[in-house]
C-alpha positions in Angstrom: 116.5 103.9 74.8 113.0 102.2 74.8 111.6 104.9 73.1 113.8 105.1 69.9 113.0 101.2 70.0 109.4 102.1 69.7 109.9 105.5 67.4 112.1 102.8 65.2 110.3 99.2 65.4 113.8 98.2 66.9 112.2 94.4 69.0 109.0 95.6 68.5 106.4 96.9 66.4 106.9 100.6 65.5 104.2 102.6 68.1 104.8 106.1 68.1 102.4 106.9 71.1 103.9 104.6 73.0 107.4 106.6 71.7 106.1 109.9 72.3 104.9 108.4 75.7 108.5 107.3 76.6 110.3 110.5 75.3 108.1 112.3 77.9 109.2 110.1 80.4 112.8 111.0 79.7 112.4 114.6 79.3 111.2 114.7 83.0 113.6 112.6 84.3 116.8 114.2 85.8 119.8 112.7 83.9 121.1 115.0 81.7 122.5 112.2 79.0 119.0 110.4 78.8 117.1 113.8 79.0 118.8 115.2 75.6 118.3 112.0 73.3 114.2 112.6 74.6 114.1 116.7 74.1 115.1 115.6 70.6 112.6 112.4 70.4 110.1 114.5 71.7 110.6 117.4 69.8 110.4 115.7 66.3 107.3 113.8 67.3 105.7 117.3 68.6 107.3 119.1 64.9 105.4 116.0 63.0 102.8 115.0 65.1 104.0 111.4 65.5 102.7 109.4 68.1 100.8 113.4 69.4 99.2 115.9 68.5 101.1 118.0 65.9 102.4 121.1 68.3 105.1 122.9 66.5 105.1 125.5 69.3 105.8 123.3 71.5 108.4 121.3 69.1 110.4 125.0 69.0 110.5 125.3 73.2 112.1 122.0 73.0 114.2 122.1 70.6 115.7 125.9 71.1 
């Protein structure tokens, strides 16, 4: 996924808006396989405030 390659410097240099940015873009996206890896991504970059602004509400309405 491009955004764990991001989130994880895998290729590239390690840019966690650019992460965040991509998680997003799987969360909306309508395959259920791809959409879970993102709520996940997403979630611990919202829990953290990786890559976003730290949101932890909005880390728990993902991640319940």
């Amino acid at each position: 996924m491009i955004a764990d390659a991001y989130y994880n410097g895998w290729g590239t240099d390690v840019d966690l808006e650019e992460a965040a940015k991509w998680y997003q873009v799987g969360v909306d996206a309508d395959n259920s396989g791809l959409r879970w890896g993102s709520v996940l991504g997403l979630g611990r970059c919202y829990l953290n405030g990786e890559g976003i602004e730290q949101d932890v509400e909005k880390a728990r309405e993902l991640l319940e």
